[in-house]
C-alpha positions as CSV (number, residue, x, y, z in Angstrom):
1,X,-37.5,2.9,26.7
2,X,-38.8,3.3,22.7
3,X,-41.2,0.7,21.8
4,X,-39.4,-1.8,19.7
5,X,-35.8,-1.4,21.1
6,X,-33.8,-3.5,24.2
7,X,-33.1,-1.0,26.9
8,X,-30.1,1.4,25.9
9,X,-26.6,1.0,28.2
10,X,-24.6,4.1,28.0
11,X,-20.8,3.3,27.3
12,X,-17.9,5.8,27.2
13,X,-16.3,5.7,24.1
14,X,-13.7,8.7,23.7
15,X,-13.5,12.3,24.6
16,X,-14.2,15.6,22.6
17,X,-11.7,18.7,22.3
18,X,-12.3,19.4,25.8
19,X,-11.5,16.3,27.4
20,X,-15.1,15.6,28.5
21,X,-16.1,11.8,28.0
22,X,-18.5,10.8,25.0
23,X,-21.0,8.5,25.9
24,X,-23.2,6.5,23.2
25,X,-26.7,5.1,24.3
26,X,-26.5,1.9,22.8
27,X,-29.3,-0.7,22.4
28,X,-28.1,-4.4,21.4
29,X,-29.4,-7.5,20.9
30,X,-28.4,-10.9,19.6
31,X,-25.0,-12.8,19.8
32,X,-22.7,-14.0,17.2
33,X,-20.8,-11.9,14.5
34,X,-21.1,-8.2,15.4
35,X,-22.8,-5.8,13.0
36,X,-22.9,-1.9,14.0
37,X,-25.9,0.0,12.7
38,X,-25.1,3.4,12.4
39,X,-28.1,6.0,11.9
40,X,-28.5,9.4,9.7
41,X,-29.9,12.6,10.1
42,X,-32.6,13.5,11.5
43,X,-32.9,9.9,13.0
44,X,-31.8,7.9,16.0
45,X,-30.7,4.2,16.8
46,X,-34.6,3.8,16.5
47,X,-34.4,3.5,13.3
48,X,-32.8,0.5,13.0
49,X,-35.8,-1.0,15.2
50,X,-37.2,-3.6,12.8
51,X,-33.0,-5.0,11.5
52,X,-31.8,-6.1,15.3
53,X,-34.9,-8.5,15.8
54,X,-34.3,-9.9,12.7
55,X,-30.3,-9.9,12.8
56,X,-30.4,-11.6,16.1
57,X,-32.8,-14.1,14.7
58,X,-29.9,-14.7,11.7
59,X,-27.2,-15.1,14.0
60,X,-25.6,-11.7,14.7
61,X,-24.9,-9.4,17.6
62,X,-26.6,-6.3,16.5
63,X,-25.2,-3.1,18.2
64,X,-27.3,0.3,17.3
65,X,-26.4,3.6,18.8
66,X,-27.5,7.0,19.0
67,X,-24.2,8.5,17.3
68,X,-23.0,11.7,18.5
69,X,-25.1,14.6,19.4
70,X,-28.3,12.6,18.8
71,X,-30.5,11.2,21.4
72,X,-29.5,9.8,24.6
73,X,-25.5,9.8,23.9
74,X,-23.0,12.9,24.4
75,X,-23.4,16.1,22.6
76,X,-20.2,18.2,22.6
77,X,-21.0,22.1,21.8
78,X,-17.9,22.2,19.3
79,X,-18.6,22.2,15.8
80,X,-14.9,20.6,15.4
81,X,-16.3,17.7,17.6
82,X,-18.4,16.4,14.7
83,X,-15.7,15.2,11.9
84,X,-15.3,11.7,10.6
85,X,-12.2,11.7,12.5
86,X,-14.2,11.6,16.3
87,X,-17.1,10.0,14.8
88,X,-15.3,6.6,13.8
89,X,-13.0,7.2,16.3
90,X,-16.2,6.5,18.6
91,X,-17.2,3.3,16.7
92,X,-13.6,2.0,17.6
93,X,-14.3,3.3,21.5
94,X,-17.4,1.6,21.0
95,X,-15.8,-1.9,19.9
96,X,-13.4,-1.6,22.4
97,X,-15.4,-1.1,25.5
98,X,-17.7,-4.3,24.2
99,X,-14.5,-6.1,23.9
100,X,-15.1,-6.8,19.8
101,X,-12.2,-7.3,17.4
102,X,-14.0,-6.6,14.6
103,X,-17.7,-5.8,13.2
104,X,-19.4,-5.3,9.9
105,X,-20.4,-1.6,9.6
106,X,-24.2,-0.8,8.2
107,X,-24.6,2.9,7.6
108,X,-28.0,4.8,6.5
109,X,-27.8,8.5,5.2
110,X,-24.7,10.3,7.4
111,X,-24.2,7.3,9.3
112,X,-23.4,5.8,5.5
113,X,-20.2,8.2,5.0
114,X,-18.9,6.8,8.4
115,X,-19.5,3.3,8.2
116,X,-18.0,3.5,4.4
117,X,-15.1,5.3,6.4
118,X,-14.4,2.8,8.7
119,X,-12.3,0.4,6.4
120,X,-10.2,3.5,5.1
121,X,-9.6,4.9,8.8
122,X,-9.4,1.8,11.0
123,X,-9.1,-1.4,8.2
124,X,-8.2,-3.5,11.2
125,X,-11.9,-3.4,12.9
126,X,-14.0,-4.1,9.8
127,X,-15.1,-7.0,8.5
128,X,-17.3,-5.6,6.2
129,X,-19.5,-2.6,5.0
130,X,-23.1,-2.3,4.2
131,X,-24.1,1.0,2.5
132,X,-28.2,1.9,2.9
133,X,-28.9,4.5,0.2
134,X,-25.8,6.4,0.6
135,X,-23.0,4.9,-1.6
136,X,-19.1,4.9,-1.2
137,X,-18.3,8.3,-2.5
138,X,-15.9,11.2,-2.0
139,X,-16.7,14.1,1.1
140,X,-18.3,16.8,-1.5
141,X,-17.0,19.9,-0.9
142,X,-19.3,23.2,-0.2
143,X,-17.8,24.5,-3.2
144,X,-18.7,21.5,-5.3
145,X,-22.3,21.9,-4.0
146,X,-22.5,25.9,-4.4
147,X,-22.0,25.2,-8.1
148,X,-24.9,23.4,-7.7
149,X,-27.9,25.8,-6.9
150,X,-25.5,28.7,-8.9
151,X,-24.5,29.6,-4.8
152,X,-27.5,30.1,-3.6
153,X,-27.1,28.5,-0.3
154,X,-30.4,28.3,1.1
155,X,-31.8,26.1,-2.1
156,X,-29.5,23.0,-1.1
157,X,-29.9,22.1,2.7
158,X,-26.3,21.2,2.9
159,X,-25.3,24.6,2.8
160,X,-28.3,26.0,4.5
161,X,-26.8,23.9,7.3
162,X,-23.2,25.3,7.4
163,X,-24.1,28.8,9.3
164,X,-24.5,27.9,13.3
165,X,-27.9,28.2,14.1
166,X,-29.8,29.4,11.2
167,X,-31.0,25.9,10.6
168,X,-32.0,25.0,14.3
169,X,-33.2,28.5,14.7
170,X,-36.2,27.2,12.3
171,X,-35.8,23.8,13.0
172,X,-36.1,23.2,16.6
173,X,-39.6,25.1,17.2
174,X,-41.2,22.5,14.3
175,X,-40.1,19.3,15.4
176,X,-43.2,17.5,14.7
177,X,-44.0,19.1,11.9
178,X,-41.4,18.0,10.4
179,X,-41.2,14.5,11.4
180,X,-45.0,14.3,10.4
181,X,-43.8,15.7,6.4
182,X,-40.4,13.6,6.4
183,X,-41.6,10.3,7.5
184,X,-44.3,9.7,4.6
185,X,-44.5,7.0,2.0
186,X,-42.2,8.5,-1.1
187,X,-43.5,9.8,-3.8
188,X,-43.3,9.0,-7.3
189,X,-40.1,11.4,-8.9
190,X,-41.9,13.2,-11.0
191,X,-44.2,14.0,-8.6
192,X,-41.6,14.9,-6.1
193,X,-39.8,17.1,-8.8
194,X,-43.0,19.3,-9.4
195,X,-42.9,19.5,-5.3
196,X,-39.7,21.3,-5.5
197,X,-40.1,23.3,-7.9
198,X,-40.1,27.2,-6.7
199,X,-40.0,30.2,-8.7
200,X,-39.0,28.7,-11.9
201,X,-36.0,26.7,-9.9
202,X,-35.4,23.2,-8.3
203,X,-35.4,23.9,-4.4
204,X,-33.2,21.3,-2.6
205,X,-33.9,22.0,1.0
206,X,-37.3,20.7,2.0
207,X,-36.6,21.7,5.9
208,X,-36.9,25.9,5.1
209,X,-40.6,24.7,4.0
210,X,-42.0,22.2,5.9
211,X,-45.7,23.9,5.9
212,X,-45.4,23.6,2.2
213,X,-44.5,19.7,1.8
214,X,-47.2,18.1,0.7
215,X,-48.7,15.0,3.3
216,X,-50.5,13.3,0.7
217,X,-49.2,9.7,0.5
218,X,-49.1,7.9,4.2
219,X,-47.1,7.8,7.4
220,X,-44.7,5.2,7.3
221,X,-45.0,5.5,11.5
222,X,-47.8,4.9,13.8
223,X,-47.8,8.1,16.2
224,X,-46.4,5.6,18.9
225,X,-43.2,5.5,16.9
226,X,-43.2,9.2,15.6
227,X,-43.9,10.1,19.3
228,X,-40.3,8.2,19.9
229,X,-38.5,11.0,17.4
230,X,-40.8,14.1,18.6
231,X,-39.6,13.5,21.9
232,X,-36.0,13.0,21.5
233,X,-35.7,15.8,19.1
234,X,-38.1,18.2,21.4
235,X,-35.3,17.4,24.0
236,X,-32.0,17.7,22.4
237,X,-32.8,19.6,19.3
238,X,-30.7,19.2,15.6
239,X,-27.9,21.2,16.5
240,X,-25.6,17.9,17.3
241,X,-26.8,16.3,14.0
242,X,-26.5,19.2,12.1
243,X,-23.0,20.1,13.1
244,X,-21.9,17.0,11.3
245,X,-22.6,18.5,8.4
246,X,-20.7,21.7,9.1
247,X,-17.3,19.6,9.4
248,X,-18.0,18.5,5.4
249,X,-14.7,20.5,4.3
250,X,-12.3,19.5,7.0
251,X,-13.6,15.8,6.4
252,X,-13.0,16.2,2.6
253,X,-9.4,18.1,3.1
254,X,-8.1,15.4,6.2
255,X,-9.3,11.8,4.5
256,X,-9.2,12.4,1.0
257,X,-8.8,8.8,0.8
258,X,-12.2,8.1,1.9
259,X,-14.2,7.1,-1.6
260,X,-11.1,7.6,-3.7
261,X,-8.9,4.3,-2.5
262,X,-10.2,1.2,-3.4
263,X,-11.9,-1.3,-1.1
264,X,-11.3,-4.7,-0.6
265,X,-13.3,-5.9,2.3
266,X,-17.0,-7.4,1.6
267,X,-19.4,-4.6,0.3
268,X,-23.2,-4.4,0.2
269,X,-24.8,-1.9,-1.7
270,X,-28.9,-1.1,-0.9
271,X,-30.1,1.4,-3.2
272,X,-34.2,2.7,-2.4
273,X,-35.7,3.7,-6.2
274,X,-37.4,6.9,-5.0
275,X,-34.8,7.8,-2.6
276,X,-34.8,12.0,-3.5
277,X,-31.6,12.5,-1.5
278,X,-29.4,10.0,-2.4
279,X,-30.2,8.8,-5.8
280,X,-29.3,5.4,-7.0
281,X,-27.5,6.5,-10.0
282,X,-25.1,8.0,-7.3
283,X,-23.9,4.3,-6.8
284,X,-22.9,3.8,-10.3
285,X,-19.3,4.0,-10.0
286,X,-19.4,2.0,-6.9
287,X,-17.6,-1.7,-8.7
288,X,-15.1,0.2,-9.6
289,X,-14.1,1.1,-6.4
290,X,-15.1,-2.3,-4.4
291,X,-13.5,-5.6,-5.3
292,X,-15.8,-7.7,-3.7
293,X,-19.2,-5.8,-4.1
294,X,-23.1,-6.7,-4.0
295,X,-25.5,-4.0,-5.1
296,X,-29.7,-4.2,-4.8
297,X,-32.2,-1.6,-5.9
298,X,-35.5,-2.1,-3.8
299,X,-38.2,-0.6,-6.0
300,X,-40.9,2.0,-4.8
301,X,-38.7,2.5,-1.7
302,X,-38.0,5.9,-0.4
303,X,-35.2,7.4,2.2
304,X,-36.3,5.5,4.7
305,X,-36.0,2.5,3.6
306,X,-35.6,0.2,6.6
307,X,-38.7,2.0,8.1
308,X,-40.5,1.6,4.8
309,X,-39.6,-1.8,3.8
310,X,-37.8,-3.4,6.2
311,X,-38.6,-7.1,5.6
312,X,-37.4,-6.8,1.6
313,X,-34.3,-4.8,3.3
314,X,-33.5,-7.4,5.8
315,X,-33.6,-10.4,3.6
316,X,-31.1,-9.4,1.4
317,X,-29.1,-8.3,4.5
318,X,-29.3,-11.4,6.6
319,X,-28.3,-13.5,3.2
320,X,-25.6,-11.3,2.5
321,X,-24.2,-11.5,5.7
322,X,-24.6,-15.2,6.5
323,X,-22.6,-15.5,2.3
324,X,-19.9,-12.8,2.6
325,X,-19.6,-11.4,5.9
């Protein structure tokens, strides 16, 4: 069991295009309101370690699972098994089998786009939504991104990820290298601009040159914890998580509702101020778009924000929650 974490159950909660049963490892903990934590890439329900202690504490049953194709749950070999169609799709298997109405949904990086998805797919099971760094936006589209980096695919990790296995072809043999350049302290933008900086151009896909990250601010893990993703990872490899990126299209083509019709369920916003990926400008439009929105910025945060600063995190959380939700 991860240090920090109840004791995962496995529950079925649907099947993939085969007809094979998906299974989520799912740690809980707490009782009261339900709030589902959905993780991002390259992470794991781990990552929500320090929120379910301090949910529970609040009040609230706290349900985090490995999503699809990441740690201990089910990993179907079809790219087409990875849409936002099967991956909420398991979040209503997933309420189901705990016998839950309804439940607020908190998503971090990918797991972000699903939980913000949730109220557009299934309206009936959410009582709320709680974005963490990734905001309620549109799918992009790889064309929208290839316009971008002036198509050159393999400057943007997005795209990088779209060919099967060119990205776990490099990825899977450097598992703790890259957890040991990923989970750092962030640095300052301007410092993290001159980082990515090759040839003249801005280079948006720090997993093709993991050697070359620098590792000059801190972990933000104690190698107990960075053991916990070395070993999951070692085992399973990226391909599961990656493939979520490689439905990006069909998502954008099948729910073009998701990010363009308006919300009117109780929103949270969390915004990290040195968060490279998903920049906190990117929630701008967000009031438009949510009637009944609250947005925080917590500064000199990074990506990882609940890792990073989880008691500032959780405090606005718990209040939120306990207010609106």
């Amino acid at each position: 069991m991860p240090p920090g974490l109840p004791e995962a159950t496995a529950i079925q909660v649907s099947r993939d295009s085969t007809g094979a049963p998906v299974r989520l490892a799912v740690h809980e903990r707490g009782e009261g309101p339900a709030v589902v934590l959905c993780h991002g890439f390259p992470e794991l329900a781990y990552s929500w370690r320090h929120q379910l202690p301090a949910l529970a504490a609040a009040g609230f049953r706290a349900i985090a699972p490995d999503m699809r194709g990441y740690g201990g749950s089910s990993r179907p070999a079809r790219v087409e098994d990875y849409g936002l169609t099967e991956l909420t799709g398991d979040l209503v298997g997933l309420l189901d089998a705990l016998g839950i109405e309804r439940a607020v949904f908190m998503g971090h990086d990918w797991g972000g786009f699903v939980a913000w998805a949730m109220p557009v797919l299934h309206p009936e099971r959410c009582a709320g939504v709680v974005g963490v760094c990734t905001p309620y936006l549109a799918m992009p589209t790889t064309t929208l991104l290839r316009a971008m980096v002036g198509g050159e695919d393999e400057r943007l990790y997005m795209l990088w990820f779209q060919q099967p296995g060119v990205a776990e072809g490099v990825l899977d043999s450097r598992v703790a290298l890259l957890f040991d350049r990923l989970m750092r302290a962030p640095l300052a933008p301007e410092r993290l601009v001159a980082q990515a900086m090759q040839d003249g151009k801005l280079d948006l896909n720090p997993f093709r040159r993991l050697e070359q990250l620098a590792s000059e601010t801190e972990l933000l893990l104690s190698q107990e914890e960075l053991a916990v993703y070395v070993e999951a990872f070692g085992r399973t490899g990226f391909r599961g998580g990656i493939n979520w990126y490689r439905n990006i299209d069909r998502n954008a083509r099948e729910h073009p509702d998701v990010g363009g019709r308006k919300l009117e369920l109780p929103c949270l916003m969390l915004c990290a101020a040195w968060d490279p990926a998903l920049r906190p400008e990117m929630a701008a439009g967000m009031p438009a778009r949510c009637a009944d929105l609250a947005m925080h910025t917590i500064e000199r945060a990074g990506h990882w924000v609940q890792q990073e600063q989880p008691d500032a995190l959780n405090r606005i959380l718990v209040d939120w929650l306990r207010k609106r939700a």
